[in-house]
N, C-alpha and C positions, 0 to 999 in steps of 0.2 A: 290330169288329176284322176280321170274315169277308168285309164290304163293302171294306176297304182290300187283303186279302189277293186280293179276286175281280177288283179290278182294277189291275193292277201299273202304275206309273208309268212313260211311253213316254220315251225317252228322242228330245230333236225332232231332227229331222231334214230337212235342205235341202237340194235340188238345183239348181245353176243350170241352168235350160233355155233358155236362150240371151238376149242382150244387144244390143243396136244401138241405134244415133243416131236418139233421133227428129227431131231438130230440131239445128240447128247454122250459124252465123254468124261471120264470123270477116272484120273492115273493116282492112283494113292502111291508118290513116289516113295514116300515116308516109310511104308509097309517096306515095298521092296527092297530099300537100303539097309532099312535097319536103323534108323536113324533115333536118340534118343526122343521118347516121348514128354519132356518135360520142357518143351522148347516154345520160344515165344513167335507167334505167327504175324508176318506183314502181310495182311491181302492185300491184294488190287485188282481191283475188276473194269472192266472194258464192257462199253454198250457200245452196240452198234443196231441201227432199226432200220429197217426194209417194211416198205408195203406194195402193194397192187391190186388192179381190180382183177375179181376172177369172175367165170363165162357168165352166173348168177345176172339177174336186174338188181342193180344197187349192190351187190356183195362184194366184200374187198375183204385182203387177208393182210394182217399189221404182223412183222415178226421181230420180234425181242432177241439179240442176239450176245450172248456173257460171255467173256473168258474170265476167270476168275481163276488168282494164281497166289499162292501161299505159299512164303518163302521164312524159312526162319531168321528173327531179324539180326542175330550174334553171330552166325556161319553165312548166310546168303544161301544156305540150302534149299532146293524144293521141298516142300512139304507133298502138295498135292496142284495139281491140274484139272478144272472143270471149265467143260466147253458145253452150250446149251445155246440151241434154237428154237425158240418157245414160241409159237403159232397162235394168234387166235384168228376169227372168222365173224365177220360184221355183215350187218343189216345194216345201211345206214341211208335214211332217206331226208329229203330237207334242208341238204347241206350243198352249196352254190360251187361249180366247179374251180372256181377260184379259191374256194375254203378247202377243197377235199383234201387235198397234199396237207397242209399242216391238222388236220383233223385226224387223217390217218398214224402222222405219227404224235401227236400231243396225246389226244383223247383216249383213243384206243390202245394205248402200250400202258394207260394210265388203269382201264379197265383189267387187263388183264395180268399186270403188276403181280397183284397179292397172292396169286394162283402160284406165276413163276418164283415168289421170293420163297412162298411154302416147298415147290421142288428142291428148291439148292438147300435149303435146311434140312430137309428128309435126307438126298440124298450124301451131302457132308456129315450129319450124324449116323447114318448108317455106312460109310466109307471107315468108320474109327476116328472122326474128330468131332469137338463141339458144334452143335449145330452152328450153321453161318448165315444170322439174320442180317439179309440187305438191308441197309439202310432206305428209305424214299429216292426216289430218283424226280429228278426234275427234268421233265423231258418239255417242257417247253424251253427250257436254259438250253437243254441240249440240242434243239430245232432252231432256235435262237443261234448258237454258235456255228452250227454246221451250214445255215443261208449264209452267215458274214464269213464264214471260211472260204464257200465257192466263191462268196462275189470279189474276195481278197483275190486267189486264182482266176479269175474272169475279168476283170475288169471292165465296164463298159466300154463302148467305143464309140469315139467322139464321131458326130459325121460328118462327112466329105463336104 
């Protein structure tokens, strides 16, 4: 009881230190075809999230990864292609090495969300179509499916 008392439980703590585009594409195939402007668009978008620690004490880099693909829904034509790797950069201290992996991608893809949904509606409204407000994303559903997916491919193993 003297051991739990001598070291009290940190309550975690993050700091965004800053956030940028690594990587980013964006084909307005619609322009280049010629294709009527009057046409009714399907998005669908693709997450995919990567983190790591970098050389920093405590700093780790969480990355947001979009494909976002608009097709019209009466032809199946492309409209347009955007591909975006949105970075941000953590302080994060307080948080138990067994937490860090879902902290990294729940928490932080959570903090820097509104940043990257601002990006894709700048750059879709200035590409020639209506701005494209992402919806909320739920990245704990998404770190939720993506552990029961590997351990579906993994299976544990019984022992000998």
């Amino acid at each position: 009881m003297a051991e739990a008392e001598a070291t009290p439980q940190q309550n975690p703590q993050m700091r965004v230190l800053g956030q940028f585009i690594r990587d980013m594409s964006f084909e307005n195939i619609m322009a280049q075809k010629g294709a009527p402007a009057d046409v009714q668009p399907d998005v669908q978008v693709q997450v995919n999230l990567d983190a790591k620690k970098r050389s920093g004490d405590n700093q780790y880099e969480t990355s947001i990864k979009l494909k976002i693909t608009s097709k019209a829904k009466d032809a199946d034509t492309m409209l347009f292609l955007l591909e975006i790797d949105y970075v941000g950069i953590f302080n994060i201290e307080g948080v138990s090495d067994d937490q860090i992996h879902p902290f990294l991608l729940i928490e932080c893809p959570r903090m820097i969300f509104p940043f990257l949904r601002r990006v894709v509606s700048d750059v879709t409204r200035d590409g020639g179509f209506p701005p494209l407000n992402l919806e909320n994303i739920d990245f704990l559903s998404l770190y939720r499916n993506e552990i029961a997916r590997r351990q579906a491919e993994n299976p544990p193993k019984a022992d000998a």
